[in-house]
N, C-alpha and C positions, 0 to 999 in steps of 0.2 A: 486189068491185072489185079487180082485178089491176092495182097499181102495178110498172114494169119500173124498172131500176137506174137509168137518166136521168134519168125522172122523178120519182126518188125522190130522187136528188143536185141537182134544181132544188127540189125543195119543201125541203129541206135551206139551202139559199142562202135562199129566202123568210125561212125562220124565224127564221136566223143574223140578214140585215137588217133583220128587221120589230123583232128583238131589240135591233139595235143604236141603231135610228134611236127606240124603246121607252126609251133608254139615256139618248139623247141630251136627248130631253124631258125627265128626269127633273133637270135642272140648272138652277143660276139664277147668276147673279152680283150680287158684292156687294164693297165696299171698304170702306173705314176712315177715320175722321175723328179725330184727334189733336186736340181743344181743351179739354183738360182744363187749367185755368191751372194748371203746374208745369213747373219744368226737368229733371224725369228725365225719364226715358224709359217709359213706357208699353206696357203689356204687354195685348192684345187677342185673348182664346183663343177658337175656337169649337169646339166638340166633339159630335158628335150619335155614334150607331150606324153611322152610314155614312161619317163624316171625321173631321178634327178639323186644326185649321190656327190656327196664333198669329200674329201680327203685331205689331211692335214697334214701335212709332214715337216722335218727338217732338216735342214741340210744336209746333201747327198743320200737320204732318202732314195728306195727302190722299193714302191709298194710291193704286197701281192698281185695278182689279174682278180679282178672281180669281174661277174656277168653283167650284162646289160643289153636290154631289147636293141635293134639297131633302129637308127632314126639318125635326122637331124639335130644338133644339139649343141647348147649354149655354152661357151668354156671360158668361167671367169678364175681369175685368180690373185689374190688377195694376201696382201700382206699387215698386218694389225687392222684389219677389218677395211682398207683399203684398196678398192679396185689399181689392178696397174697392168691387167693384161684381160681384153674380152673379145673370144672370137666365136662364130660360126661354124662348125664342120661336121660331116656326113661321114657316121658309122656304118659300114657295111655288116651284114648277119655273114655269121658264119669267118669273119677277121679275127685277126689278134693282133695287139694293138701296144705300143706305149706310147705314153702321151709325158716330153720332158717339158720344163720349164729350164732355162738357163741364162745366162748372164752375171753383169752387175747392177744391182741395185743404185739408182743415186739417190744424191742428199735429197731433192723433191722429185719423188718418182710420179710421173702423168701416166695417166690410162693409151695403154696403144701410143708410148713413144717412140720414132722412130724418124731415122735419117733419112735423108730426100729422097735416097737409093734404092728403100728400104721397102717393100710393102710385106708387112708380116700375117694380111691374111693368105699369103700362098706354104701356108705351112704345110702343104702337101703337094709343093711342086719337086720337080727335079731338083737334083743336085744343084746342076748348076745355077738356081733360082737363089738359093743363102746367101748371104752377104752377111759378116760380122755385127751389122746393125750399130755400128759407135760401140758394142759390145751392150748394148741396152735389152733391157730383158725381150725372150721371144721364147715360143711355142713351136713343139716340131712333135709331128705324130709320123710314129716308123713303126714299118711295116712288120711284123714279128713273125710269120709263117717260116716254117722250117721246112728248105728244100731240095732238102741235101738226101744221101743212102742211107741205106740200111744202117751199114758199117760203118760209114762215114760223120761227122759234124761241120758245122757252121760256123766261122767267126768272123766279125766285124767291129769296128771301134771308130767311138765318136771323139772329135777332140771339144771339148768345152772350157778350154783353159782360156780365159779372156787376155788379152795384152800379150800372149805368148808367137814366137817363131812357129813354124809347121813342129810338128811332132813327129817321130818313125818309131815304129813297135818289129822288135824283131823277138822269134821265141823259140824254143829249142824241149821237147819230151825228155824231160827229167832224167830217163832211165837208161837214154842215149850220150845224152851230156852234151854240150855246146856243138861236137860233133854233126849233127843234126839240125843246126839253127836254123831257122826261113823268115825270110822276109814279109813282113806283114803290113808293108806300105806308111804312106804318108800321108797329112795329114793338118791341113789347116785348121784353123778357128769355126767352131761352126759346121764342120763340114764330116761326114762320114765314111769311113773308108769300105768302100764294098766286102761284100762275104768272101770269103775263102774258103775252099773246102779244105779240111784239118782231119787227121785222125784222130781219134781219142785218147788220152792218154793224160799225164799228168804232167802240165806244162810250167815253163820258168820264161816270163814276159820280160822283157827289155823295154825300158821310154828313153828315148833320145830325144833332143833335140836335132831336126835336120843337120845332118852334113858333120856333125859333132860326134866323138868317142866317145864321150864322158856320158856316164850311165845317170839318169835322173831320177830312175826308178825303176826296182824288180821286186816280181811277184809272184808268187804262184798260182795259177789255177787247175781246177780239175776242169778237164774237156771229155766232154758223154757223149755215148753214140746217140744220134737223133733228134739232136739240139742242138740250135741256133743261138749260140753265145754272142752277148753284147758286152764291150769292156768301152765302160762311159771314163774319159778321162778328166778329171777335175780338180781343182785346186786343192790343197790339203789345210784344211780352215785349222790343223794344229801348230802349221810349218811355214813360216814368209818362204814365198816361192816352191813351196814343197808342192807334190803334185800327189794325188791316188787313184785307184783304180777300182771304180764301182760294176761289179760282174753280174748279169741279168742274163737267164738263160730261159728259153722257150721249145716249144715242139709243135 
């Protein structure tokens, strides 16, 4: 078979973009969740063979999503330049990703502490795999893909509030007025309350504590068609026992 110089500079361009668009699969994104209960700042490494990218945050911090090639990769995280959490885990191409840090810090924080109970490298098992961990710092990478309709949105909420009762979030479209409220489940320590399908609209959140009237917190959010809304609940470092509500939305 006799390829001529044309068609040898077109199968040239094929390969170049089969290569490139080869490239482009090979990537995911992911962001950063700052709710570790402490006033420094927080240090969030990721490192594999193919990157490595830190991020800094504090408290209650919600990065952007930044790119990163998919790989296996190192996740330490560091408070005044010291290690107190190092784990292992496998990015898939083509995911979207957050990766929280939470807990409380103590007076001498050890690298990878944790109760007898506890093994904190299944930070990507099942629900039911969490345990409060003594409330000592841990890692949890969630899943961010929006899987909801056209018309429709996504919401789920994490509770991070250390030493607390279960939590319940009930919420009600603004334009409706309480008339319209739905329940939005409950909610341990630690523990994530599955998606919901929600319409869009502009909503008004309730935090209760389980079984209790008495309102601990309301908020507003805007809810968008085609995103997967995350409402992290966490202490309010302005407020003894105060609580807020940090909103992370994907597609």
């Amino acid at each position: 078979m006799i390829i001529n110089r044309t068609n040898f500079l077109g199968l040239l361009i094929l390969v170049f973009f089969f290569g490139c668009d080869q490239r482009k699969d090979d990537t995911l994104q992911i962001r950063f969740g700052q709710f570790l209960d402490t006033s420094e700042r927080v240090s969030i490494a990721l490192k594999s063979d193919k990157a490595e990218k830190i991020q800094t945050l504090s408290y209650s911090d919600l990065s952007e999503y930044i790119t990163l090639p998919s790989s296996n990769y190192t996740v330490t995280v560091s408070v005044k330049s010291k290690p107190i959490l190092k784990k292992k885990i496998g990015l898939a191409r083509g995911a979207k990703f957050t990766l929280i840090v939470y807990g409380k810090l103590s007076d001498e924080p050890k690298l990878n502490a944790e109760t007898t109970n506890t093994k904190l490298h299944r930070i990507v098992s099942g629900e039911e795999a969490k345990t409060d961990n003594g409330f000592l710092p841990q890692l949890r990478l969630l899943d961010d893909q929006y899987e909801g309709g056209q018309n429709s949105a996504e919401l789920r909420w994490v509770n991070l509030v250390p030493y607390e009762v279960p939590l319940s979030i009930t919420g009600f479209d603004r334009a409706e007025g309480e008339k319209s409220s739905s329940d939005f489940g409950t909610a341990n320590y630690a523990k994530i309350h599955a998606a919901q399908i929600i319409s869009p609209a502009d909503y008004t959140f309730i935090l209760r504590s389980k079984n209790s009237p008495l309102e601990r917190l309301q908020t507003n959010v805007q809810i968008n068609a085609k995103k997967l809304h995350t409402l992290f609940v966490v202490p309010d470092a302005r407020e003894r026992e105060g609580l807020k509500i940090v909103v992370g939305q994907s597609n």
